[in-house]
C-alpha angles and dihedrals in degrees: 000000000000090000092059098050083051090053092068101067139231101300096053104134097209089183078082087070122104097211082149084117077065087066147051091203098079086045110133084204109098130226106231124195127163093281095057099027104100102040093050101034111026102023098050121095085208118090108259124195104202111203114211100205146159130210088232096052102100091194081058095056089051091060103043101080084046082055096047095045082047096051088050099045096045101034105139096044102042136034107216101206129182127214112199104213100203090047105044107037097168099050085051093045091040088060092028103244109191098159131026147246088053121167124209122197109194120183121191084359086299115119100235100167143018133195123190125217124330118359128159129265086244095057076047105061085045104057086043093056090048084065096052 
């Protein structure tokens, strides 16, 4: 791998590279706790899938990179949001969150669907266009 960034030469400009998949930060998914839920979830027109998820759920971990591919390819038609349970007890106890990863699909603020634990990008994209 170094000898493949020497190989391009002094004037290789490496502020050209996309290494955004190295970092959450430039994530379109948002991070939702009590204060933000119901602007971005129940009060938005869009189609939002809400993850309940933890740092320690390793499943979680495993969708998160379908949810996030999800949240850039269908940017303008869906919001991809996070709920961190151990962080926001209420929001998990409110929609009555026993495993994780759960998934929520609101439509017009309204919870129309609700997938528990992994499930395939493919399952995904389905469930999103029913709520179209």
């Amino acid at each position: 791998m170094l000898d493949t960034a020497r190989r391009f030469g002094p004037d290789f400009d490496y502020s050209d590279l996309d290494l955004s998949f190295l970092s959450m930060e430039n994530s379109v998914v948002i991070i939702l706790d009590e204060s933000n839920f119901d602007r971005e979830v129940t009060q938005h027109d869009k189609p939002v899938i809400v993850d309940f998820w933890a740092e320690w759920c390793g499943p979680c971990k495993m969708i998160a990179p379908l949810l996030d591919e999800i949240a850039r390819e269908k940017l303008e038609t869906v919001k991809i949001a996070k709920v961190n349970v151990d962080e926001n007890q209420s929001l998990s106890f409110k929609y009555n969150i026993r495993a994780i990863p759960a998934l929520l699909f609101f439509k017009n603020g309204q919870l129309r669907d609700q997938v528990t634990g992994v499930t395939s990008k493919k399952d995904l994209l389905t469930r999103i266009e029913a709520l179209a």
